[in-house]
N, C-alpha and C positions, 0 to 999 in steps of 0.2 A: 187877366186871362190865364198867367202863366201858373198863376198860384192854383185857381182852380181846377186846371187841368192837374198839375202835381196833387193837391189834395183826393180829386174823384182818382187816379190812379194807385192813390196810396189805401183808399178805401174798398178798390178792389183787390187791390193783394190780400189786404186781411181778408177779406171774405171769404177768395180761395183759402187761403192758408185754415183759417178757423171757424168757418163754417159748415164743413164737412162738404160729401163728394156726394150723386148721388149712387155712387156703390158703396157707400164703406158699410162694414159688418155693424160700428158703434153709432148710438150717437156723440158730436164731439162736443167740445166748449168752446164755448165762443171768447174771446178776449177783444177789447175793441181798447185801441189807443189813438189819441187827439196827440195831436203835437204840430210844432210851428213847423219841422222839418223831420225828411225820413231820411236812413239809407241802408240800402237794401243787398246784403252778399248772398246770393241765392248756392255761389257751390258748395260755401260751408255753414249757412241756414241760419244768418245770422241776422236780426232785424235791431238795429238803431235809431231811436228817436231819441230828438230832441227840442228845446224851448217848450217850455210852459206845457210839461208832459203829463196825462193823465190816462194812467193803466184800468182797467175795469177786468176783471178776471175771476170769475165763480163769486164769492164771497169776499174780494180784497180788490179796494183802490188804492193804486200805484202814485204819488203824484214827484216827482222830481225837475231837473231841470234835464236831464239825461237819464233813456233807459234800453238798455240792450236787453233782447230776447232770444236765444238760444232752442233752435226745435231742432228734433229730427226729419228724418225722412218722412217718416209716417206721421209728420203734422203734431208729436209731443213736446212739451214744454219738457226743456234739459235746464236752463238753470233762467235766472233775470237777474241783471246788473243794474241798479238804480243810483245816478251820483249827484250831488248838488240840491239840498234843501229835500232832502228824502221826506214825505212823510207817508204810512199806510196805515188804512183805517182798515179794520178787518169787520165787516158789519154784522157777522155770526155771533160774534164773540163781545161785541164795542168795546174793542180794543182799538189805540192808537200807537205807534210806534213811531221815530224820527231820529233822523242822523244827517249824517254828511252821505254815505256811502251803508246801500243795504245790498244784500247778494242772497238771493233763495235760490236755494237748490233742489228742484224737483225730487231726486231719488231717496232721499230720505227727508222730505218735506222741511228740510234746515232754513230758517230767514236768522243772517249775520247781520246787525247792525254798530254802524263802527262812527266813530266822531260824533261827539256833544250827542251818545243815542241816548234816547228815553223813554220808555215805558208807561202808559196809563190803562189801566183797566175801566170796567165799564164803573165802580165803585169810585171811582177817584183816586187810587193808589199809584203810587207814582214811583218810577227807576231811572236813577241819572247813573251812567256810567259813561265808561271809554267806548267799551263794547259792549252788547246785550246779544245771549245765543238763544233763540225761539225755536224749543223741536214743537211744530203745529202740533204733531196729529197726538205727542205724548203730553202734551200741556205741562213742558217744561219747560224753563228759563235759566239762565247764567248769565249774570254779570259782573264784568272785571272791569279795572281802571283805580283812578286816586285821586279821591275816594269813593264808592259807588256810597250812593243817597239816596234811599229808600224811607216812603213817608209812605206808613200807613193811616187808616180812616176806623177807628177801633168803634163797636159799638159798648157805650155806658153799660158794665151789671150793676142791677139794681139789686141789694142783699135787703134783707129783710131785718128788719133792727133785732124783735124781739126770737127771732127761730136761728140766726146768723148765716142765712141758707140766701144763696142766689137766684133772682128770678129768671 
């Protein structure tokens, strides 16, 4: 009884928080996260979950063992902390990403990921490093560490014997 009641009250705060109001000017986004437990600092707007966590947010699934969400006033995403068996699949893109610990930061759309992170694209191309830096919206990446491991997936040219021209 006790869990259910903690779950329906935790399914209502999201709702307020990320369902919007019926006056706001936007429409908003909705984010919706499952976990075995919540905890909730409302004066500095901070949402923590945890156990067996799974984030859903626009185009990107969160899944960790711990994840803090960071909003404002006005119900926007300012940054998310993800710790323990990180992984996010970005379904726009099929991309997948994994670490120990990933941190995006809303303002300039940044996802940090840090320990054993990794890299796959939707081709099969793959990035081992320390760290991996994700700017979303400019579809660029950095990765550092020792040593970063990148395996590409190359397609075969096929040259032509007698012309010695590429097809």
């Amino acid at each position: 009884m006790r869990r259910t009641v903690s779950w329906i009250g935790g399914v209502a705060v999201l709702m307020i928080l990320f369902s919007g109001w019926v006056f706001a000017q936007e429409p908003q986004e909705q984010m919706v996260v499952r976990s075995r437990h919540q905890k909730v600092d409302y004066v500095n707007r901070i949402f923590v979950y945890s156990g067996e966590v799974k984030l859903e947010w626009k185009e990107v699934v969160v899944e960790a063992e711990e994840v803090s969400v960071y909003i404002t006033e006005e119900n926007t995403l300012i940054k998310l902390v993800a710790k323990g068996g990180v992984t996010i699949t970005e379904k726009e893109t099929k991309t997948k990403t994994s670490g120990e610990l990933a941190t995006y930061s809303a303002e300039d759309d940044k996802m940090v990921i840090e320990g054993n992170a990794q890299y796959e694209d939707e081709l099969g191309n793959t990035i081992l490093a320390d760290r991996i830096v994700l700017w979303r919206e400019e579809k660029k990446m950095e990765a550092t560490g020792s040593p970063v491991i990148a395996t590409y997936f190359l397609e075969e040219v096929q040259v032509d014997s007698s012309s010695g021209k590429s097809d």
